[in-house]
C-alpha positions in Angstrom: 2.8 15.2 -5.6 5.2 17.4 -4.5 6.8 19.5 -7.3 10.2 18.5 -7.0 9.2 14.4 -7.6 11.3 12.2 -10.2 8.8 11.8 -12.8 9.2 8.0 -13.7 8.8 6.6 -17.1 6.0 7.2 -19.2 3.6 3.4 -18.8 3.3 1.4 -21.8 -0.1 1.6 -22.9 -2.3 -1.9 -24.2 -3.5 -1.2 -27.5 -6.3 -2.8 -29.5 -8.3 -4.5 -26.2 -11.8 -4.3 -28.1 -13.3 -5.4 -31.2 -15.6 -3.5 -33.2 -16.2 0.5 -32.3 -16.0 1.5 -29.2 -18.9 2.0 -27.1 -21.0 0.8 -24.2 -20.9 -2.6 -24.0 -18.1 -3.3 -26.6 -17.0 -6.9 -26.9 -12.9 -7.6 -26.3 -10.9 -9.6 -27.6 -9.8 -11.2 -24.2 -12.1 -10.4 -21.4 -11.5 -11.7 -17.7 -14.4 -10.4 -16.5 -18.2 -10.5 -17.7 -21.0 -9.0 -16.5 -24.6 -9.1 -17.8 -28.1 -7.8 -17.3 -27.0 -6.7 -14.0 -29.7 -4.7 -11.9 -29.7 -3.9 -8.2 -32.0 -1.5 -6.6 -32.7 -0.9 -3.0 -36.7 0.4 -2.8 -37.7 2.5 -5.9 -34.1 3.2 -6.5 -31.8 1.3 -9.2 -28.2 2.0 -8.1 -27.1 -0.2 -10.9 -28.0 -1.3 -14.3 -25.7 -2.5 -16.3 -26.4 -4.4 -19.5 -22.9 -5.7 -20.5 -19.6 -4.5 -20.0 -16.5 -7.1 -20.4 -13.0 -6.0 -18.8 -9.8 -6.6 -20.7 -7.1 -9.3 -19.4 -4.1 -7.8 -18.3 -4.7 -4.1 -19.0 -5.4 -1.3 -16.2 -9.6 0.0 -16.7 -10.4 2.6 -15.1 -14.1 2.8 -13.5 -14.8 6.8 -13.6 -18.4 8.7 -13.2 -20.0 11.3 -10.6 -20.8 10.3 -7.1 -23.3 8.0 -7.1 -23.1 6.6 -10.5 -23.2 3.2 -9.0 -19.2 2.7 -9.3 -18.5 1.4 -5.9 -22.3 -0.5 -5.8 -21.5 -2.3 -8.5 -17.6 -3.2 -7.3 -19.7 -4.8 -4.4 -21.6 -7.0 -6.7 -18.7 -8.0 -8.9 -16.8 -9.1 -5.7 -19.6 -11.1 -3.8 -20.2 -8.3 -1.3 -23.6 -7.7 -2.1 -25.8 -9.8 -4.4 -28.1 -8.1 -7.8 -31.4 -8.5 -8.0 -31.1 -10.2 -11.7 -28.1 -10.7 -13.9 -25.1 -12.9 -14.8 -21.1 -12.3 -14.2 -18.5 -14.5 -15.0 -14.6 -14.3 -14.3 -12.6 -16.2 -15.9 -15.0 -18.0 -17.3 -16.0 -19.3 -13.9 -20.0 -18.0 -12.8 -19.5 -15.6 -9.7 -23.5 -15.7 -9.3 -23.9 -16.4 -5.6 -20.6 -17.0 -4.7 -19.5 -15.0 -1.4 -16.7 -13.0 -1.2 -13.9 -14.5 0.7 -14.7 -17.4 -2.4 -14.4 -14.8 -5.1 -11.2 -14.0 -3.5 -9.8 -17.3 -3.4 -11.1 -17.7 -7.3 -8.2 -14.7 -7.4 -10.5 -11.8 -7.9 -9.5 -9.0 -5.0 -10.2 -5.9 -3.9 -9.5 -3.1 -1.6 -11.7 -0.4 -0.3 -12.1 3.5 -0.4 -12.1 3.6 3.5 -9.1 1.4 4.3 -10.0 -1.9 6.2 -6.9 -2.7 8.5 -7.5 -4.0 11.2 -5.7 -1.3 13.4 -5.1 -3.4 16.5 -2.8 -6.1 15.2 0.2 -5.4 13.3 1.2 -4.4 10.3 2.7 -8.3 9.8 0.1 -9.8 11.3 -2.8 -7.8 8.9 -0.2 -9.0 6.1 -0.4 -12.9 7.3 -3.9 -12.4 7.3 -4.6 -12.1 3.5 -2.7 -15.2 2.8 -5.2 -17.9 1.9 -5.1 -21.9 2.9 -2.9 -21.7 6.1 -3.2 -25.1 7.7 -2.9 -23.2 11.1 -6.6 -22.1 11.3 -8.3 -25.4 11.5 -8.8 -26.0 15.3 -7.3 -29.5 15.0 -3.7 -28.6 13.6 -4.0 -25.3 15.4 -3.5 -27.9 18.2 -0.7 -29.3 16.5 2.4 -26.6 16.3 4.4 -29.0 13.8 1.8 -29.4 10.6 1.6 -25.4 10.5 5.4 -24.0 12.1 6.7 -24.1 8.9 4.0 -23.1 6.4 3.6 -19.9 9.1 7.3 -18.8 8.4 7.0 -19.4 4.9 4.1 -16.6 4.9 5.8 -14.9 6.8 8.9 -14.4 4.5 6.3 -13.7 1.5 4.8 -10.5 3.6 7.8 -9.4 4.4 9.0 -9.2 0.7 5.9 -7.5 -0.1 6.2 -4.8 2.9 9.9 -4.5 1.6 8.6 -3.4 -1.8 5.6 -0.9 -0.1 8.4 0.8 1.9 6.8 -0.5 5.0 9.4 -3.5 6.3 10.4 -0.6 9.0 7.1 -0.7 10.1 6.4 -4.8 10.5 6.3 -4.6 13.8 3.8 -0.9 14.6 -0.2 -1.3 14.9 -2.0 -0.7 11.6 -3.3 2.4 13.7 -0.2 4.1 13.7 -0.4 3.9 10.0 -0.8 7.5 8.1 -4.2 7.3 5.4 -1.6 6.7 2.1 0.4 3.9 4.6 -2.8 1.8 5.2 -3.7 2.4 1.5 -0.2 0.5 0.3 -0.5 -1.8 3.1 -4.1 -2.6 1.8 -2.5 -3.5 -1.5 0.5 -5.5 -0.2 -1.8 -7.4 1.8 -4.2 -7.7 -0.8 -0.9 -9.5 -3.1 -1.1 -12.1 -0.6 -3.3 -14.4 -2.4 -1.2 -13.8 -5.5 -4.3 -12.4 -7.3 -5.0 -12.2 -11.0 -7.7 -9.2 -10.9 -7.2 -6.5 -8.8 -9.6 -4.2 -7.9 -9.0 -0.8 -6.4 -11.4 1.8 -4.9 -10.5 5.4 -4.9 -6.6 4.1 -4.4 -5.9 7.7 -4.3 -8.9 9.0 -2.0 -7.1 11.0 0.8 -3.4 10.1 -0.2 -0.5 12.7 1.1 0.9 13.7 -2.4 4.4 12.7 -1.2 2.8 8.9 -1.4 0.9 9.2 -5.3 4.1 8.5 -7.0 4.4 5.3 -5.1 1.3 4.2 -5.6 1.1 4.9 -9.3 3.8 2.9 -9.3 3.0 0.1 -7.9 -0.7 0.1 -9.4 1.5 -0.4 -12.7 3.3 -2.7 -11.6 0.6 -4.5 -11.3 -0.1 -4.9 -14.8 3.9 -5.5 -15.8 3.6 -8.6 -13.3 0.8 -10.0 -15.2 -2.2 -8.8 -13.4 -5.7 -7.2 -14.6 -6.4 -3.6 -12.7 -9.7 -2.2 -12.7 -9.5 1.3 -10.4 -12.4 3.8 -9.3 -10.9 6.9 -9.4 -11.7 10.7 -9.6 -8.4 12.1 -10.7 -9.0 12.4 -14.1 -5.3 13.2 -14.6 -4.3 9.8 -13.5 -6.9 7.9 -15.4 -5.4 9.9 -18.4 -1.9 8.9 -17.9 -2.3 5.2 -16.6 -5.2 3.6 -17.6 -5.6 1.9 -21.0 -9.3 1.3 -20.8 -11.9 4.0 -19.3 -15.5 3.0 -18.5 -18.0 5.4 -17.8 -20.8 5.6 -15.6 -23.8 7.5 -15.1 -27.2 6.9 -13.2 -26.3 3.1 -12.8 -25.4 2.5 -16.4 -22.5 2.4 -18.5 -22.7 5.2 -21.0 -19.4 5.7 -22.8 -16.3 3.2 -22.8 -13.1 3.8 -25.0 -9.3 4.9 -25.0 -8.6 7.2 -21.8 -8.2 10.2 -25.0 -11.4 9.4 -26.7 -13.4 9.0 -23.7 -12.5 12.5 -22.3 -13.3 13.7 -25.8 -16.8 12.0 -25.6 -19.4 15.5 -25.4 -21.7 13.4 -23.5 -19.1 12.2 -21.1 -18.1 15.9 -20.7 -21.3 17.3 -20.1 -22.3 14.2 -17.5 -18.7 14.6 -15.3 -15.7 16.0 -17.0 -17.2 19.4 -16.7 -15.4 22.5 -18.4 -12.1 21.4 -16.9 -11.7 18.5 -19.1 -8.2 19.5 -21.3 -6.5 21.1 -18.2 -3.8 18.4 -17.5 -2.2 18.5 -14.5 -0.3 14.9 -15.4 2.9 16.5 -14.2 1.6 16.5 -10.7 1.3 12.9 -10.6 4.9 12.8 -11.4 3.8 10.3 -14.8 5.0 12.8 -17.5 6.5 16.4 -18.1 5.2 19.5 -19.1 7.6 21.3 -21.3 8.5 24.3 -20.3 7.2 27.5 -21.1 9.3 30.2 -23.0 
């Protein structure tokens, strides 16, 4: 983030999400997602082994840890992309065991990926038409039929074009995704991914290899997120952002989850520090994500 960026207003933070003491595996009081006993190894190797964690309804959680922790593994599992070798996970209350993705998806659960995944060749519209769900237009019968889908195909239509509007990327309906700079196919991965007018959203490293002149906006629209009535769970390595947005951290380490608490406590936690904060943990550099201000030095 450039230094001259508006700083925009400090996010309301969700209070009192857990019951009990914090710590791995903490109950709360309104989880929308449950995961159990979950294990996946490939060979000798368990990438992931996670006895319980629940995620908090309408709250942002951030996922943090060192590379290969297991983060992104186990956002594959969650999601339908790949399949544990034992353990239960619930959302909503509805059992996600074998379900594949694009069913997950429909259940509401969504996610976007570290390494973009538009589809550069079509256009930025068409990518966004693409994540809408139920269009009568892809059975091969009514395909046939111009008049059972003609309508439903505009209504779409008008819905990804509100959501480009609000990305900043309505100038751009018409380009190929390829044109796209690396923070433009990140906030057109999210538009699109608003298409199925999600309940949980699930973000990858939204910030991996953003321009700072785009951060701000996606800050702002990952909390918007939450003020529209969503649930965010994020993998992120900027530690400054997970401080100033998230109201839930979960920590990972060698598969399992070994610390979970208040973004504060968390980055308090010595065994936290010693596993990934490193020395660098009460250096805040918030300011450059253009959430708060520093004040100024006499």
């Amino acid at each position: 983030m450039s230094g001259n960026a508006t700083p925009s207003s400090t996010p309301v933070k969700s209070t009192g999400l857990h019951i009990g003491d914090a710590a791995p595996g903490v109950a709360k009081k309104d989880p929308i997602l449950v995961a159990h006993g979950i294990k996946r190894q490939f060979g000798g190797l368990t990438a992931v082994d996670v006895a319980h964690v629940e995620i908090p309804r309408n709250a942002i959680t951030a996922l943090i840890g060192p590379n290969g922790a297991g983060k992104t593994t186990f956002f594959n599992l969650l999601t339908g992309f790949d399949q544990p070798n034992e353990g239960d996970w619930s959302f909503d209350g509805k059992s996600l065991k074998g379900v594949p993705s694009f069913k997950v998806a429909r259940m509401g659960l969504i996610r976007t990926f570290q390494l973009t995944k538009a589809l550069g060749l079509l256009t930025v519209m068409d990518n966004m038409k693409l994540g809408n769900t139920g269009q009568r237009g892809e059975k091969l019968l009514s395909s046939l039929i111009p008049a059972l889908w003609k309508k439903q195909d505009a209504e779409i239509e008008v819905k990804a074009m509100d959501l480009l509007t609000r990305f900043k990327l309505d100038a751009k309906h018409e380009d190929f995704a390829a044109s796209l700079s690396g923070g433009q196919r990140k906030l057109l991965e999210m538009a699109r991914a608003l298409m199925t007018d999600p309940t949980l959203v699930m973000l990858d490293e939204p910030m991996a290899g953003v321009n700072p002149a785009l951060t701000q906006s996606l800050l702002d629209h990952i909390l918007d997120l939450k003020t529209q009535g969503m649930t965010v769970l994020f993998v992120e390595h900027d530690m400054h952002m997970v401080r100033h947005i998230a109201d839930w951290v979960i920590v990972m380490a060698e598969g399992k989850v070994v610390a979970e608490g208040a973004p504060d406590e968390v980055m308090k936690n010595p065994a936290v520090i010693d596993a990934y904060l490193g020395s660098h943990q009460d250096v805040d550099l918030g300011a450059v994500t253009g959430r708060i201000t520093l004040p100024e030095t006499k």
